[in-house]
Every structure is written in structure tokens, then in C-alpha cells.
C-alpha positions as CSV (number, residue, x, y, z in Angstrom):
1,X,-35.2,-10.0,-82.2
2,X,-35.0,-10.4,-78.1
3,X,-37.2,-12.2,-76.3
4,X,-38.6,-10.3,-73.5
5,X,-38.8,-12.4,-70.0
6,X,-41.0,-11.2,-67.7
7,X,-39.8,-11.9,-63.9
8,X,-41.8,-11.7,-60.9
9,X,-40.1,-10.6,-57.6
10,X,-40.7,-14.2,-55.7
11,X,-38.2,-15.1,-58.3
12,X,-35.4,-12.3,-58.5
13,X,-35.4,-13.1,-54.3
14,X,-35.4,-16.9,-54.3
15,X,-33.5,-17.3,-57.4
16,X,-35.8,-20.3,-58.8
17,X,-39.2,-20.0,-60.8
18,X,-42.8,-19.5,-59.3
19,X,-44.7,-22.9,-58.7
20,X,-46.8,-23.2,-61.4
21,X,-51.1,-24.3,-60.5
22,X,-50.2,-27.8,-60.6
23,X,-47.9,-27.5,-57.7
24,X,-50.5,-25.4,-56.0
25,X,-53.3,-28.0,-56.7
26,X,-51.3,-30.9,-55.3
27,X,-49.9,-29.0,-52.4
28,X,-53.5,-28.4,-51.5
29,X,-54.5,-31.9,-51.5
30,X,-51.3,-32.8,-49.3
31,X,-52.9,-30.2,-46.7
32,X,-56.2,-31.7,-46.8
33,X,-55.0,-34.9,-46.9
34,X,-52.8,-34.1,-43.4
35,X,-55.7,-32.6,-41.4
36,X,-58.2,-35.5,-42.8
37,X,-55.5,-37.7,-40.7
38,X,-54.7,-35.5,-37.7
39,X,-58.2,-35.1,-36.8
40,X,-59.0,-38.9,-37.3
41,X,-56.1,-39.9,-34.6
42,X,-57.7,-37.3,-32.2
């Protein structure tokens, strides 16, 4: 029996696998993080 594998075009074009929600979460809190800064050297 094969596995079937399911892959989305963001990978087939980069060639490495979709971030998964954790990524997302703490890429999100990077952002906010950044403009939390940015605005409080203005």
C-alpha cells in the first residue's frame, strides 16, 4: 500500500515545506514586537 502525499504549490516552487501555525504564530509576535519598538524610538 502507497502512501498518498499531498503537496501544495508553495512547495513544488520553493522546494521546502509550508511553515506550519507555529511558525506563523511566532513570526507574528516578531512583527508586533518590531513596530512596539519602532514607534517607541519615534
Amino acid at each position: 500500500m502507497e502512501a498518498v502525499v499531498d503537496i501544495s504549490a508553495y512547495e513544488l516552487e520553493r522546494g521546502k515545506p509550508m511553515p506550519n501555525l507555529i511558525h506563523g504564530v511566532i513570526q507574528g509576535n516578531i512583527v508586533f514586537e518590531l513596530k512596539l519598538r519602532h514607534r517607541a524610538d519615534d
